[in-house]
N, C-alpha and C positions, 0 to 999 in steps of 0.2 A: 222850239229851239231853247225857248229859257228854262223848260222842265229840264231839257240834257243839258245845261250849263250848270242849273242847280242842282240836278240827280251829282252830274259827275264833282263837282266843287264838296259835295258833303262824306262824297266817297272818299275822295282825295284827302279831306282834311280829316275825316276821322283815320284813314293810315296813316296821318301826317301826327294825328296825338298820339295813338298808338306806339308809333318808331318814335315819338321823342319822348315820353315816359316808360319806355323800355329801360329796366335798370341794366349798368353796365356789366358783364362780369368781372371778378376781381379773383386777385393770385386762392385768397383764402377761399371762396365761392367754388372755385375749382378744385381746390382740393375736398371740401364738403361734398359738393358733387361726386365725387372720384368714392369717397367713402359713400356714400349712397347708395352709388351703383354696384358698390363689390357686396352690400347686407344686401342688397335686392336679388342680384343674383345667386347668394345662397340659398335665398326665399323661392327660389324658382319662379321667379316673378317673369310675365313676359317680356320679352325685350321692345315693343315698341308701349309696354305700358311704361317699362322704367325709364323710357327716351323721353316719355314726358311729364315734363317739370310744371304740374298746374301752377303751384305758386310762385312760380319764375313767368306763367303765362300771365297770372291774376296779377300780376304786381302795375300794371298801369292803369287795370280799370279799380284799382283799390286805392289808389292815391287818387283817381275819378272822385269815386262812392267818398271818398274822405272828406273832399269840399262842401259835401251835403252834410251826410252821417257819419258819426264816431263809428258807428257799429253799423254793421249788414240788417236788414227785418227778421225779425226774429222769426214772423211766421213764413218769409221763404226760407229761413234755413232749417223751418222743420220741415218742410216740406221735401228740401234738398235732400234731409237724414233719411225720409220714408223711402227716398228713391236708390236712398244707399251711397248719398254722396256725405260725407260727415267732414269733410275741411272745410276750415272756414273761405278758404279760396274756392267754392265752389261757387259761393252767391256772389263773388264779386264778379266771375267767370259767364255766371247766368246771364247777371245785370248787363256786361261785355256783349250778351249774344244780342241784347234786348234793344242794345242800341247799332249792333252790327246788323244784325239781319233785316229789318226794314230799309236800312240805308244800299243796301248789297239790293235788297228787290228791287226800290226803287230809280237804283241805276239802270238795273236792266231795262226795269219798265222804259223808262226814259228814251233808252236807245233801241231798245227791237220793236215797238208800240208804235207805230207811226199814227194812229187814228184815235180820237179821245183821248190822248196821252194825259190829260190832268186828271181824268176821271180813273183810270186804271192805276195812275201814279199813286194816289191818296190810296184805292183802296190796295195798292200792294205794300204801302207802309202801312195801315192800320192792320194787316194779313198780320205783316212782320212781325206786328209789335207782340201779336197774338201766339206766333207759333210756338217759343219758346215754351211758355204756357200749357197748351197742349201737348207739346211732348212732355211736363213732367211728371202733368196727369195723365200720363199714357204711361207712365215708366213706374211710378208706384201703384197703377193699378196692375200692372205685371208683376213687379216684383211681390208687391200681396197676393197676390197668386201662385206662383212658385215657390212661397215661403208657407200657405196654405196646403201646397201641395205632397212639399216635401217633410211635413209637420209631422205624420205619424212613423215616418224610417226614421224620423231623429227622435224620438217617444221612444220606440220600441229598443233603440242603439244605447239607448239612457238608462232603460230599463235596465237592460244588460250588463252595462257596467256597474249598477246598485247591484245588481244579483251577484257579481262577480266579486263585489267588498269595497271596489270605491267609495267614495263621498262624494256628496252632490257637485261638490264643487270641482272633482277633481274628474268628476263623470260629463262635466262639460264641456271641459278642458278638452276631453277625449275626443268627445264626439265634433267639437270643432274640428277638431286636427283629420278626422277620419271622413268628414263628410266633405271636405272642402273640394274635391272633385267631383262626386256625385248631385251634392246640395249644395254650390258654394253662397248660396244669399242665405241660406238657414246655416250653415256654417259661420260666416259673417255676422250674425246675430248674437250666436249662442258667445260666440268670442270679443264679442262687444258687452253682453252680459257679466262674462271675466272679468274685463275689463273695470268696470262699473265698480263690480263687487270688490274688485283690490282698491278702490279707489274711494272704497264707504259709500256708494248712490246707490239709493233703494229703491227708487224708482224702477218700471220697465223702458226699455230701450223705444226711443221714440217712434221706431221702423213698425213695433208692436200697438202702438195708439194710435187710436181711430180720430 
């Protein structure tokens, strides 16, 4: 009985920090918004990806993460980059799951577990604390794959447009634009590479570093 008072109290009160570091929206926010979603939907972007506003999600476990660190860890948000997540609301959003998802297990545990509940409680928050984790090493060891996969049709589409008079730069341009439905993670790279290079970084994109 006091696993399910303290399971359900830590539930509770993490929705309770959650709804109350929720920022409000305001007249201007709305309107920002509003312009958001009409260049989104030019972009062809899906609609329940443009429904959601990570940094409008992050914004409570970032004033979290603030009481600790100025900054997010730098080696999970390369790691975020590998998996193809590159805003800086994505680690705040991670950190959010790290302290959600073991609290979310351990409720259950609490309440459907009727036998060794303290044994099964512990190890369904130490699970929790874990899974996030595994899924990100699950996620860029896919997406290096698919971007391994998809390597030689974006080679051979590059070639093409050198052969056809392009420059290199403007032959990447291309092939982002062209491959973004058939290849969109090697798409995504080659247009982060753009990016980069308008921007004077000579390094390679971090999704490319082992």
């Amino acid at each position: 009985m006091t696993l399910i008072i303290l399971g359900i109290c830590l539930f509770v009160g993490f929705l309770f920090l959650f709804l109350l570091l929720m920022p409000r929206p305001s007249a201007a926010g709305a309107l920002l918004e509003q312009a958001t979603r009409t260049t989104r939907s030019a972009e062809n972007v899906p609609v329940w990806r443009s429904a959601l506003n990570v940094d409008y999600f992050a914004k409570p476990f970032t004033l979290l993460r603030g009481l600790f660190s100025p900054e997010p860890d730098p080696d999970l948000v390369r790691r975020l980059t590998l998996a193809g997540y590159r805003k800086p609301a994505h680690a705040d959003v991670f950190l959010g799951l790290r302290l959600a998802v073991p609290a979310i297990l351990g409720v259950l545990v609490a309440l459907f577990v009727p036998t060794a509940t303290s044994l099964f409680f512990v190890m369904a928050v130490v699970l929790g604390f874990f899974i996030p984790d595994f899924w990100l090493s699950n996620a860029i060891t896919r997406r290096r794959q698919k971007i391994k996969l998809s390597l030689p049709d974006g080679l051979d589409f590059l070639a093409i447009c050198l052969e056809a008079g392009l420059g290199l730069d403007q032959g990447i341009i291309r092939m982002g634009q062209e491959l973004r439905v058939s290849h969109p993670e090697l798409s995504e790279e080659f247009v982060q590479i753009n990016f980069e290079q308008r921007a004077g970084v000579a390094a390679l994109p971090a999704s490319w570093q082992r």
